[in-house]
N, C-alpha and C positions, 0 to 999 in steps of 0.2 A: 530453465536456463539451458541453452545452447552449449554444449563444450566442444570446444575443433580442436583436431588437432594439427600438427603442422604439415599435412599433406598441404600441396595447390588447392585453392578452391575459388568461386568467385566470391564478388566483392560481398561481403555479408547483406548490405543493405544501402540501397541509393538513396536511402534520405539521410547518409551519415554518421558516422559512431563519436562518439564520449567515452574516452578509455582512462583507466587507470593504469599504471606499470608497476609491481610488486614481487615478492615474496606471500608476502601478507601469512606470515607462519603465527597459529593464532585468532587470526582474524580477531584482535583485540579491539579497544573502545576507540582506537585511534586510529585503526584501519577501518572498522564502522564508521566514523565519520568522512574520512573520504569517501568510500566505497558510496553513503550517502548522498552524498555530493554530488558525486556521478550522476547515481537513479535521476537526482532532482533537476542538474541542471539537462539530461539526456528528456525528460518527460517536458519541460518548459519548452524547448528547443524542439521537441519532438524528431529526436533523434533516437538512436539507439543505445544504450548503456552497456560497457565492454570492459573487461578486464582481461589483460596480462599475466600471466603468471611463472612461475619455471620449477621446474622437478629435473634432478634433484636440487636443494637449497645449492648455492651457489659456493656457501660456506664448504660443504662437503668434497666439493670438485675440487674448490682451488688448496685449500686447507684443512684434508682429511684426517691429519693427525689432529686437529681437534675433537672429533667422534660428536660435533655436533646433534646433539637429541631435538628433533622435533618436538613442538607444543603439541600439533595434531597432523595424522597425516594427510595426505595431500584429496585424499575422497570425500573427506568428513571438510577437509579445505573449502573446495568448490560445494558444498553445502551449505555450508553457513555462507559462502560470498553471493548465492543464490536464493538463500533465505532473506536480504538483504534487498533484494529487486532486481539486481544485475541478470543482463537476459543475454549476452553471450561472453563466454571465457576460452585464450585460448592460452593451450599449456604449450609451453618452450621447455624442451632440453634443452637442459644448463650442459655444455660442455667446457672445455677450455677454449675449444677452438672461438665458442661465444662469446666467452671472454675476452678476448683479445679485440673485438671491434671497438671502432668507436661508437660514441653516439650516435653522430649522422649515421655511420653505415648500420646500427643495429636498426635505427625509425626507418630508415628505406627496404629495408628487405625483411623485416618482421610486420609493419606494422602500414608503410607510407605506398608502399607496392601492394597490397592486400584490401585495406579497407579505403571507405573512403571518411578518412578522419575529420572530424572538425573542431574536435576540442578535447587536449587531453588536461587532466585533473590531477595536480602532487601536492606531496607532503612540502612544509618549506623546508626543508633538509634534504629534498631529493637531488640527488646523481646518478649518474648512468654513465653507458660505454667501458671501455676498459681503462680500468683501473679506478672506476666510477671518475672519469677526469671530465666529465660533464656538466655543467652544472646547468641550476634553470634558466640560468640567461643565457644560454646555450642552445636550450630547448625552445627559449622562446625568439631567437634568433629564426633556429629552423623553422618553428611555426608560421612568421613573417613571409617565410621564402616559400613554405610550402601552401600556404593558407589554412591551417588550422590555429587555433586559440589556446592561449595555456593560462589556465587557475591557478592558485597557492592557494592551499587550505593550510591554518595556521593548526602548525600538532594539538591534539589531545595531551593536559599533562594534570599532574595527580602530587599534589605538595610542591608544585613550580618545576619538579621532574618529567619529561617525557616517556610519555607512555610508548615503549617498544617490547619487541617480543625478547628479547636478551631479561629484560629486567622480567617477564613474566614467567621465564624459564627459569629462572636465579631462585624466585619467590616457593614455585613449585618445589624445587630441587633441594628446598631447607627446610618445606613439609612449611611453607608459611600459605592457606589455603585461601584464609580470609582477604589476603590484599593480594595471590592470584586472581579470585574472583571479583576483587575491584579493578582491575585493569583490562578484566576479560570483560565484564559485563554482564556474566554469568558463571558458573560453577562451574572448576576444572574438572573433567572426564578424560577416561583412555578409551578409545574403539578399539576391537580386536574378536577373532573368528574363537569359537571354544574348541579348545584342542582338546585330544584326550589327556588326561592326567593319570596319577598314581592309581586311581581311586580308596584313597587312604579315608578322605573326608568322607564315602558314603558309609564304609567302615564302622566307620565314627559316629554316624549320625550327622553328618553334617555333608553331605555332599557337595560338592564344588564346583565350576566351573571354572578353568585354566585358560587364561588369555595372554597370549602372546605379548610382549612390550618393549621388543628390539628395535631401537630407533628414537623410542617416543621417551621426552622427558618424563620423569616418576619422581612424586615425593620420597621422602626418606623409608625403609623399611617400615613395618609395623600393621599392626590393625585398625581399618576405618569403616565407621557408619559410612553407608553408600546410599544409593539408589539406583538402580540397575534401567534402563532401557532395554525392552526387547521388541523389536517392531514398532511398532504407536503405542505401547503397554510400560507403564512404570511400575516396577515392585520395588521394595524395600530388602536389603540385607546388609552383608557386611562383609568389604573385601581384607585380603592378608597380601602384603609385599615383599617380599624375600625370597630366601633360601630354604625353608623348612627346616632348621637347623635342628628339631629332633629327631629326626630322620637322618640326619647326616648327610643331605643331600649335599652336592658341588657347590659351591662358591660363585662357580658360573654359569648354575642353575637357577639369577634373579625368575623368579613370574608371578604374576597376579592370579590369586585363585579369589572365588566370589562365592559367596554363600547366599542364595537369594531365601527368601523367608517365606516361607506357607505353599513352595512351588514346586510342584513335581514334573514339569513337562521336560522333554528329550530336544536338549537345544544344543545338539551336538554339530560343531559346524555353521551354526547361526551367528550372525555379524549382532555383536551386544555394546550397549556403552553403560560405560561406567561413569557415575556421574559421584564423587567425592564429596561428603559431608562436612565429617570432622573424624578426628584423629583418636582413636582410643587409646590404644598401649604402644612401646615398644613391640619389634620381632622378639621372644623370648624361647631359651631353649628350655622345654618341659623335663622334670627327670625322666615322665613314663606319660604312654597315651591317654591315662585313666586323665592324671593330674591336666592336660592339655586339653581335654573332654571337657571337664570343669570348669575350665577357665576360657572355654567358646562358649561353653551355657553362660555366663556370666558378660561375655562378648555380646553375647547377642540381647540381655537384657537393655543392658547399657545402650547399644545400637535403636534400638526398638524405642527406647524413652527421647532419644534424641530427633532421629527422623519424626513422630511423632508431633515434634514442634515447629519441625520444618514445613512448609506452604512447600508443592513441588513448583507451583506456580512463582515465576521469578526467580526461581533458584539455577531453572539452566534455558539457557536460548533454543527453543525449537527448534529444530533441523526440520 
């Protein structure tokens, strides 16, 4: 896949694009279906398949006192929207100043001045422009005037509820894993580079890997059966969410440390994902490191019996 970014460039392709407009934060079962959509009618058409997108979420700009957390960030984004078929994306900064257009004026100078469109593809809920005061009869006005075509794809929904990324963030964020991954399509993970840590876990016997997760939505504190991604390579361990609280670390010291199992290689620096199982204990504070020792040996049996049962097959979307 293609990513442009908003320099000038020529038109992508003179046999015409098939575009989506999004966030798509997630890239859930209901962005899969559009995104689908796209591929399908972009290959019949023999046109080009195209995605939209904008960093940062939009949320963030206009309304930062929410501290909006991403599902995933925006690199592992254009992954999966590429995993999918889509062969060019191109990413908008979100500013205010963006904000404030209309519809028409955002299709002409993003999208109507640039490619040469011919049919763009939405949700039936979709709105655009500022104040989202767009709607798709709106869109398909413009389309009329400009010659391209517009779709409704009817939502993905899951118990007559719509499947959106708000509800997949909610599901995460209360450590509920199993109907994350019904709405994803696959098992929720965090990407993130390994920073150096305390080195308290090699200490221990349990060496760890510290990954970064400013931003990114996270279940509730505690220890989880994982599976770990590193390159095209899946190992088995088991990560911890919190604070270290016997250590007495800060408060505002959240981070993910990972335990991978049977693995000794220097992945310092290395881009990893974690891919979430299931849930074993609370964060708990140990009296002593002996007692906390014990009770990761005991972690990791547990972990070990579990993945064990799991297939890695269908459990997470290939990137």
């Amino acid at each position: 896949m293609k990513v442009i970014s908003e320099v000038p460039y020529k038109v992508l392709n003179k046999k015409g694009l098939v575009l989506a407009i999004g966030v798509f934060d997630g890239v859930h079962r209901g962005h899969q279906r559009l995104l689908k959509e796209v591929v399908k009618t972009a290959k019949r058409l023999c046109y080009v398949s195209g995605v939209i997108t904008f960093d940062p979420h939009p949320i963030q700009i206009l309304n930062p006192a929410a501290a909006l957390p991403l599902v995933i960030p925006l690199k592992e984004r254009l992954k999966l929207i590429a995993s999918l078929g889509i062969k060019a994306c191109m990413v908008v900064n979100f500013t205010k100043s963006l904000s404030g257009q209309s519809g028409g004026e955002f299709l002409e100078k993003y999208i109507l001045s640039r490619f040469a469109l011919k049919a763009i593809i939405v949700g039936e809920d979709f709105r655009f422009g500022s104040g989202k005061g767009s709607s798709i009869d709106d869109m398909i006005r413009i389309g009329k005037e400009k010659g391209f075509a517009v779709k409704v794809v009817k939502l993905s929904r899951k118990r007559k509820h719509k499947i959106g990324s708000s509800t997949v963030r909610h599901h995460i964020s209360l450590g509920e894993l199993s109907e994350a991954r019904k709405l994803l399509g696959r098992s929720y993970s965090v990407f993130g580079k390994v920073e150096k840590g305390y080195g308290r876990g090699k200490v221990m016997g349990f060496p760890t890997a510290n990954i970064s997760s400013e931003g990114i939505v996270l279940p509730p504190d505690g220890v989880y059966a994982v599976f770990v991604r590193i390159d095209k390579e899946i190992y088995s361990g088991m990560a911890s969410i919190g604070y270290r609280p016997t250590f007495e670390s800060s408060k505002t010291d959240r981070n993910i440390e990972v335990f991978i199992f049977d693995f000794s290689r220097d992945i310092y620096k290395k881009e990893i994902e974690i891919i979430f199982a299931k849930r074993l204990r609370d964060e708990v504070k140990f009296a002593s490191s002996a007692d906390l020792i014990a009770e990761m040996k005991k972690d990791k049996i547990a972990a070990s019996k579990i993945l064990k049962r799991i297939t890695v097959r269908g459990l997470h979307l290939s990137l």
